[in-house]
C-alpha positions as CSV (number, residue, x, y, z in Angstrom):
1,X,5.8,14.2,10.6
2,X,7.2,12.5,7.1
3,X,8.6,9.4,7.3
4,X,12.3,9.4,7.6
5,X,14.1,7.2,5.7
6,X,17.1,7.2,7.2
7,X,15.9,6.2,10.9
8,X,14.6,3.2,9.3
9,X,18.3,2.5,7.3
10,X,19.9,3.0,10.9
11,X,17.5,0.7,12.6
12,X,17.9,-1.8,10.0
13,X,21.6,-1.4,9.4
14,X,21.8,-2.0,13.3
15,X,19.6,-5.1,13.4
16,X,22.2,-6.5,10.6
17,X,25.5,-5.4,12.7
18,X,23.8,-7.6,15.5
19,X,23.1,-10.5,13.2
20,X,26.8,-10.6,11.7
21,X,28.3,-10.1,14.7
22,X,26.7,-12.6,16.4
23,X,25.0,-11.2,18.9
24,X,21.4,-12.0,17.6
25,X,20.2,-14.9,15.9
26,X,18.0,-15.4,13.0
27,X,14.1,-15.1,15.1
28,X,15.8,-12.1,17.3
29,X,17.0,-10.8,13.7
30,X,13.0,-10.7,12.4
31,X,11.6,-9.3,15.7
32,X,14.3,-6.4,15.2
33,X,13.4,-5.8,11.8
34,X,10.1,-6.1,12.3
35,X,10.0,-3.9,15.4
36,X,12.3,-1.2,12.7
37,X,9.2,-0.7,9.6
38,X,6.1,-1.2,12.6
39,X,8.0,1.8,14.2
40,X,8.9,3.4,11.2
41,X,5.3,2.9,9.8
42,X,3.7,4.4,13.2
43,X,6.0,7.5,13.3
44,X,3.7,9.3,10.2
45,X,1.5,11.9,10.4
46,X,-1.7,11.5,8.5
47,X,-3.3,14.3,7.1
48,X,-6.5,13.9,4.6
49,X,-6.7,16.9,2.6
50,X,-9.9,18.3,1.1
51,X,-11.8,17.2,-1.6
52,X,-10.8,13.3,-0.9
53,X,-13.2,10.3,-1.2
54,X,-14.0,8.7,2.2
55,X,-16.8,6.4,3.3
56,X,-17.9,6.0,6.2
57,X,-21.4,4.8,8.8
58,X,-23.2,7.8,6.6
59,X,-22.1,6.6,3.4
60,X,-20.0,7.9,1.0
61,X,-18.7,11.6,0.5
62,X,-15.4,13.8,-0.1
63,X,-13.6,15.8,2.4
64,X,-14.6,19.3,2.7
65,X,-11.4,20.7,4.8
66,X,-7.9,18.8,5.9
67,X,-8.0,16.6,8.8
68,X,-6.3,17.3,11.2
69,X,-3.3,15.1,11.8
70,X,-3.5,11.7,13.0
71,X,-0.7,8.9,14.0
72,X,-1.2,5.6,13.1
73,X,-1.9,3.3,15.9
């Protein structure tokens, strides 16, 4: 799936709310906003499509069809 940006905004804009309001401090504040772009990063779909450079154990090459999708773990 694409990246959303506006599921990131909300977790952010959350993690801020907590901060001002005083129901977080500054470490809590970076674990939460952290924890916001790792999961926003993770919730992509990865799809190579053809013709792209890779290398890999057999050396290099190109793609020859699209991967199929993959999630970032």
């Amino acid at each position: 799936m694409p990246l959303i940006k506006s599921v990131l905004e909300a977790a952010v804009l959350q993690a801020v709310e907590r901060l001002y309001s005083g129901q977080s401090t500054k470490v809590q504040f970076a674990k939460d906003l952290s924890t916001a772009i790792d999961s926003y990063i993770r919730s992509a779909t990865i799809i190579v499509p053809p013709g792209q450079a890779i290398s890999n154990s057999s050396g290099p090459g190109t793609t020859v069809s699209p991967s199929p999708p993959a999630q970032i773990t």
